[in-house]
C-alpha positions, 0 to 999 in steps of 0.5 A: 896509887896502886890501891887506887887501881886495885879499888877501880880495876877490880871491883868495878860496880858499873858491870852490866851482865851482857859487858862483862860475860863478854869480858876476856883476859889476856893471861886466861886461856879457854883451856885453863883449868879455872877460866869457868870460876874467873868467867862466873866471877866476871858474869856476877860482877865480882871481879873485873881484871887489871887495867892490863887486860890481865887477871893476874890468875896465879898471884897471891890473894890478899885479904882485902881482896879475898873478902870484896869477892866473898861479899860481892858474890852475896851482896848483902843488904846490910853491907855499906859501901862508904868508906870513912878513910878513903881506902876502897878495902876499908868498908869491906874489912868494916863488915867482916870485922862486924861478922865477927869473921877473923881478920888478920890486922896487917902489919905496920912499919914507918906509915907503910901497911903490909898487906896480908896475904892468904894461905889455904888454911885461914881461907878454910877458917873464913869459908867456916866463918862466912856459913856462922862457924867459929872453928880452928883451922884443922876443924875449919878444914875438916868441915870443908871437907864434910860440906863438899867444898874440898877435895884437898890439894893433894889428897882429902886429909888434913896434911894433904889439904896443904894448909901453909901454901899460898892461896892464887885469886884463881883458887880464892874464886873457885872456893867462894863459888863452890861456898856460893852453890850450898849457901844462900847467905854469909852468916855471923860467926860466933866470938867463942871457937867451938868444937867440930864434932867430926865424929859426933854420932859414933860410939867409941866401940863403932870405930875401927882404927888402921895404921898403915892399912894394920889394926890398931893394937891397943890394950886400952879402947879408944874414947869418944870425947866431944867427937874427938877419938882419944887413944893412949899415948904409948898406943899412937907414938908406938904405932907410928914408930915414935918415941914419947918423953914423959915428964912426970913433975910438969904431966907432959909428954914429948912424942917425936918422930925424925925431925918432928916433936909434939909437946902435949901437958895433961889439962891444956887444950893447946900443944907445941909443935916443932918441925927442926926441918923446916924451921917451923914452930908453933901452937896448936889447939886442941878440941879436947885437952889431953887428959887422963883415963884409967891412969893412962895418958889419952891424946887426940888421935888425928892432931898427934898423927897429922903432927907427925906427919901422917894422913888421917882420914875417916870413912865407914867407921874406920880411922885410916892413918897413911903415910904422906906418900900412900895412896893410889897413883892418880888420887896422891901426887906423892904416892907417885914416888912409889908407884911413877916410873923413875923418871917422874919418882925422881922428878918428884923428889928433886921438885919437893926436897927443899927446906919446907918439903919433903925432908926429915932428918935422923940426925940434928940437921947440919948447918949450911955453910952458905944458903943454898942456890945451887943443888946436885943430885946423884940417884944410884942406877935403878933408883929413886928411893936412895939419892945424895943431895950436895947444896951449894957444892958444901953440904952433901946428905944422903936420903932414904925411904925409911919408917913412912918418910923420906929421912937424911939418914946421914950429912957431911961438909966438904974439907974444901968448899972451893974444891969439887965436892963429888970428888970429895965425897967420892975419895972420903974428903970429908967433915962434920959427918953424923956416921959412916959415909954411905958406900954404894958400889954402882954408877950414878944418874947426876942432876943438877940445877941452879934456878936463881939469876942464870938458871942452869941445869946440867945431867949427866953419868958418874961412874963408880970411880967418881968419872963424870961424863955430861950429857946434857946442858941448859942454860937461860937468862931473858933472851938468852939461851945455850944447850947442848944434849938432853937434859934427863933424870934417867940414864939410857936403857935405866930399869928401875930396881929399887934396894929399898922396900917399896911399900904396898897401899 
């Protein structure tokens, strides 16, 4: 049923121009960032909304839906509208498969099929795909960028084009009227991938390489190989403070930084990338395979460093690899952690220290004794840049700005998960510790939040013996509510005085 009212509700054909430029939705302000890309679709007929009235801008577009707007923004006239199963998405899959565009299969289990929903990286790879390119994700991102259809999503690099996040039926339609506004029609794409020469017309001599806005030391020149800027691997790993593990009997190496680990074979056009923060793990192709040169071990520049975790950009000639924080306060949302006064550096920190955002670990990271709902921060007076988390009143780390990243330097258990773990962390009541528990002489700023059922959230002043005074407290559930103070992620009269080295883009 729900298929039957998608297929109805949003892509009615029967639109005329003067209905649907009239059209309103109840969940669209006129102050909403995306109500001109919704409004533009409504005016072409592309989409007409829920029976609700609703538009539902910030959910998840699925595949189907992703690729009935692309094709009715272009109307092509060799699409056909029948549908040989009776599913309203099937003629439009038909012709994206007939294109050659990459079609996920959806998954299938006991006669019900998941829907596939998009994230911001294969929605690169149709865009790529709609205009006759045949391209890898980071290539299909990199052209996006060079076409103009990008800026990235917080910041024009590959990293910063946030390629895992999901991608919401507002974002889809702003995309695929920006692809609409550079190209008349939606083209086949090859069978083959090809190559993205981003940059194709330069020398290898012509091309200045910056780390962290310093030269490039290198005893050995960089290469040009079908557009892709190859450097030697010792250059790059110790550039970015990387360690490199060469096995000599198999030609692999593994260059790893903190949590993250890029296993490249001379020859294969292919890599194994691990991230042990946040579980991730997977292949990644290479435009140009690792190669030798001169007896020196050559690797793509760009992949080895976003892998790592740096941005990568290109302008003037010059190559210029950044940590994810730098940047200018208005153009890198995380350079905000350096350059925002404290309360929004913290605000930052604590919205982006989950398991899939901003953690790196020194250390195997510890496993959780119980997933975490609840977590606690305890920043020290004046800082933003040194702070203990505690997950679920058991697992405490300690974070800090160190070598480019924020990086778990230091883990514990408590001995007693049913105790109180600031008391246990304040008196040294601890397990499982990968060194020497941090000591920091100088009271605490305490946040606290619990966001799944009752969400609550607490703050409050831990003193330098461990004494807790609350100052603010939130709690909510539907209807119901209870608070008291201010909830704060600054103490009173707090100046910001950073121990750790602030550094300078």
């Amino acid at each position: 049923m729900a298929t039957i009212l998608l297929s109805a509700a949003l892509f009615c054909t029967n639109l005329n121009t003067t209905q649907a430029s009239a059209k309103t939705f109840n969940d669209v302000s006129p102050s909403f960032w995306g109500n001109s890309n919704i409004q533009w679709a409504i005016e072409n007929n592309i989409v007409d909304g829920y029976p609700d009235n609703s538009f539902k801008l910030n959910q998840n577009v699925e595949q189907a839906e992703f690729i009935s707007m692309l094709i009715r923004a272009y109307q092509p006239s060799d699409y056909d509208p029948t549908s040989e199963t009776g599913e309203w998405s099937e003629p439009y899959i038909r012709y994206a498969n007939k294109m050659g565009w990459k079609v996920v299969t959806p998954s299938s289990s006991g006669g019900h099929t998941s829907p596939v929903y998009l994230n911001r990286g294969m929605v690169a790879q149709y865009l790529a795909n709609a205009t006759g390119k045949n391209y890898s994700t980071f290539a299909s991102i990199q052209y996006l960028f060079d076409l103009g259809l990008s800026e990235g999503k917080t910041d024009k690099s590959i990293n910063g084009f946030q390629k895992s996040d999901e991608v919401t039926r507002t974002e889809a339609l702003t995309f695929i009227e920006r692809l609409k506004k550079q190209v008349n029609t939606l083209q086949s794409s090859p069978m083959t991938e090809e190559n993205y020469d981003w940059m194709r017309d330069l020398n290898a001599e012509d091309i200045s390489i910056q780390v962290m806005n310093k030269q490039l030391p290198t005893d050995s020149s960089p290469v040009i190989v079908q557009g892709t800027v190859m450097v030697p691997i010792n250059t790059v790993s110790e550039s970015l403070g990387a360690s490199v593990e060469w096995n000599q009997q198999q030609t692999t190496a593994i260059v790893s930084k903190w949590s993250r680990h890029v296993t490249m074979t001379i020859g294969k056009d292919t890599a194994f990338f691990e991230n042990n923060a946040a579980g991730e793990a997977f292949d990644v192709l290479f435009v140009v395979p690792v190669r030798t040169i001169n007896n020196r071990v050559y690797v793509p520049l760009r992949l080895v460093a976003e892998m790592l975790g740096y941005n990568v950009d290109y302008q003037n000639n010059t190559v210029s690899i950044q940590s994810p924080y730098a940047g200018r306060y208005n153009e890198n949302y995380f350079a905000q952690i350096f350059s925002g006064d404290l309360e929004r550096s913290r605000s930052i920190l604590t919205a982006n220290m989950g398991a899939y955002g901003l953690r790196n670990y020194e250390h195997p990271p510890l496993q959780p004794i119980f997933s975490a709902s609840k977590v606690a921060y305890l920043f020290p007076e004046g800082e933003a840049l040194r702070f203990f988390m505690i997950e679920d009143n058991e697992t405490i780390t300690f974070f800090e700005y160190k070598d480019d990243f924020i990086v778990a330097t230091w883990q514990a258990h408590v001995e007693q998960t049913e105790g109180n773990a600031i008391q246990q962390l304040f008196a040294d009541k601890l397990k499982d510790r990968t060194g020497s528990t941090p000591k920091i002489n100088k009271p605490f700023l305490y946040f606290y939040v619990e966001p799944f059922g009752l969400t609550v959230h607490r703050s409050g002043r831990i003193e330098v013996d461990g004494r807790y005074t609350e100052t603010g407290y939130q709690s909510a559930r539907e209807d119901m509510t209870s608070s008291f103070g201010t909830i704060s992620l600054v103490l009173p009269n707090e100046v910001r005085k950073e121990i750790v080295t602030i550094p300078q883009s």
